[in-house]
C-alpha positions, 0 to 999 in steps of 0.5 A, spaced: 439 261 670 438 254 669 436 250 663 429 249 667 428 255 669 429 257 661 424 253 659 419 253 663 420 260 662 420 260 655 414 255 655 409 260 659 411 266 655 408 261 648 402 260 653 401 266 655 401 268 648 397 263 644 392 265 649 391 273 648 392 271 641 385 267 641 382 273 644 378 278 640 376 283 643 373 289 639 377 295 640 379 300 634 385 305 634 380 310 635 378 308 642 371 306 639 366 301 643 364 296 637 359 291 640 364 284 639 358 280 635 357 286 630 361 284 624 359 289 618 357 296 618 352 299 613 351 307 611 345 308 607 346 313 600 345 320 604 339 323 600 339 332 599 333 335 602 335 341 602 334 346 595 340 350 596 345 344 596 350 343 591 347 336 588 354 333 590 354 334 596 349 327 598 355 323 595 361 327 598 358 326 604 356 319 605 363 317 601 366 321 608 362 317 612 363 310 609 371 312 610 371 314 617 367 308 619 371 304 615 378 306 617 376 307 624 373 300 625 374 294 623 368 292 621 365 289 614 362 295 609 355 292 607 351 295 602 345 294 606 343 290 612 349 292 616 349 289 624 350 297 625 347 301 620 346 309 618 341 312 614 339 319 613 339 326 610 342 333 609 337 337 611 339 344 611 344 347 607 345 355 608 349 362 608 347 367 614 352 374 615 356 374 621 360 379 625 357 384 622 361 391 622 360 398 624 358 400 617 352 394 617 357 389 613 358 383 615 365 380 616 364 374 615 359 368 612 357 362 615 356 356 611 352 351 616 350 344 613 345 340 618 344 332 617 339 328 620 341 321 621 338 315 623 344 309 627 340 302 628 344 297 633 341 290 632 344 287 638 343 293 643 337 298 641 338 302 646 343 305 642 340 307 637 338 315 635 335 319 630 339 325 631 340 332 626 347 334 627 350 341 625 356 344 623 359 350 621 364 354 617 365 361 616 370 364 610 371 372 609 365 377 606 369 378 600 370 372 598 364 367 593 362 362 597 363 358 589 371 360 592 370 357 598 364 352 598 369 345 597 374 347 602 368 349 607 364 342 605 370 338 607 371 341 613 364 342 615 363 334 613 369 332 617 367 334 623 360 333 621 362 325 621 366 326 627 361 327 631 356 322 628 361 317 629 363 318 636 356 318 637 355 312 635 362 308 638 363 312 643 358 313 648 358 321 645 
């Protein structure tokens, strides 16, 4: 190859590359679509409205969120007054048997944890929602739920701000 043909080379690959540097599109590697003029995100201190919560489920619960959201995105974690925002409230929290056997014994138990959240979009509202989302996790009969409550809570709060993040980011 000629030394013309190099360089002119070399010259388009820089170009080419300032040019997609300078771009900034909003992309995250959980494939979320992000708004390009949003900068910051808050979530809101999620509130217990359910009385048979453990107290520190609120707190456990909002920290899971401000991880996801933040890990998730590259937004700006702000106290209050987010470009995106969340807010909102656990709402019930409770234990039903289910699989009951032949001798009127249930199998197993369900913990089913219910939150209502509250997403604004200041730059499209018509993104916003005010939804409750649920989600459950069963454990043996034999066991306490005193036994199983931590472990149930992270899994249940996993797929709780999982689902409340794709349906904020992801068109969910």
């Amino acid at each position: 190859m000629s030394t013309f043909k190099m360089r002119s080379l070399a010259v388009l690959m820089i170009a080419t590359f300032i040019a997609l540097s300078s771009c900034k599109p909003r992309i995250s590697l959980s494939g979320a679509s992000i708004p390009a003029e949003a900068k910051t995100v808050s979530v809101a201190f999620f509130t217990n409205n359910s009385s048979l919560a453990p107290p520190s489920l609120s707190q456990i619960f909002t920290e899971k969120l401000r991880d996801v959201v933040s890990q998730q995105t590259n937004l700006a974690l702000m106290k209050q007054n987010g470009d995106l925002s969340f807010e909102g409230s656990i709402v019930d929290y409770n234990v039903a048997p289910v699989a009951i056997q032949a001798s009127d014994k249930a199998g197993s138990n369900r913990l089913t944890i219910v939150v209502s959240v509250k997403y604004f979009n200041k730059f499209d509202e018509t993104k916003n929602f005010d939804q409750a989302f649920s989600r459950f996790a069963d454990y043996p009969s034999d066991a306490s739920l005193s036994s199983k409550e931590s472990e149930l809570m992270q899994e249940i709060n996993r797929q709780l701000t999982e689902d409340i993040f794709n349906k904020a980011f992801n068109n969910w």
